[in-house]
N, C-alpha and C positions, 0 to 999 in steps of 0.2 A: 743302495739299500740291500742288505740282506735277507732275501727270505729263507723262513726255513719251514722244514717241510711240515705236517701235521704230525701234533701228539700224541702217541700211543703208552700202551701202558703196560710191562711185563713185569713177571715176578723172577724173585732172587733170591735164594733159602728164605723163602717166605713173608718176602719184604715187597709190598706193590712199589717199583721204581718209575718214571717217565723217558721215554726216549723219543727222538726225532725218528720219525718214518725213514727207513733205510741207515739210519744210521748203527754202527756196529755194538753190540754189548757190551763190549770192553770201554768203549766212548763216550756212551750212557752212562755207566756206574760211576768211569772216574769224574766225570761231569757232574755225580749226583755223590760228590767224596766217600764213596766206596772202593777203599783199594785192596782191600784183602779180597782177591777172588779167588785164590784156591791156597790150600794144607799143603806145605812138605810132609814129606814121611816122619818127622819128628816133630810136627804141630807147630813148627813156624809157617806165619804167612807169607804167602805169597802176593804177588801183585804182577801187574803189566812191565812190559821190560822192552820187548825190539817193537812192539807195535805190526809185524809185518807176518806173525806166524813161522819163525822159524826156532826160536829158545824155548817155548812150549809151557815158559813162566804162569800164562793167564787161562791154560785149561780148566776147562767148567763142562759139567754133563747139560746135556739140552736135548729132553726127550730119551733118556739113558744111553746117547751116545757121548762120549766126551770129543770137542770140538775147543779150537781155538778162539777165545772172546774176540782177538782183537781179528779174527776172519770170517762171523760167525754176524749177519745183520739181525737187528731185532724185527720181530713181529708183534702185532699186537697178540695179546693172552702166552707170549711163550712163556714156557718155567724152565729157569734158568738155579742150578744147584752148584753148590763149590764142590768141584773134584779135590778125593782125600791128597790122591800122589798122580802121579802121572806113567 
């Protein structure tokens, strides 16, 4: 049996999303088919890519830092916005 942890709830340019407790930002949204998480500089999307924090694909500001979604756990109430460029 699986369990999984409790549901919290954070926001995403403005969209209330659900995530597992501890589970990571980047793993929630694709889990919740949101894959555009952040703008190249010419207004293509971007999305998730190495999963480990190193290609810098899935950066998103959280609290006006920018941070890596897929290293970055959620909290309940975080706000979470798509970075324009990196």
């Amino acid at each position: 049996m699986i369990r999984r942890a409790a549901e919290i709830t954070f926001q995403f340019d403005g969209d209330e999303f659900t995530a597992f407790d501890g589970e990571t930002i980047s793993a929630a949204l694709l889990r919740s088919g949101q894959k555009n998480i952040r703008s190249a500089p010419t207004g293509a999307p971007r999305g998730m890519f190495c999963g480990m924090g190193v290609c810098q694909e899935c950066v998103v500001e959280v609290d006006g830092k920018k941070t890596e979604a897929c290293r970055k756990k959620v909290k309940a109430g975080l706000i979470v916005r798509k970075a324009t460029y990196v």
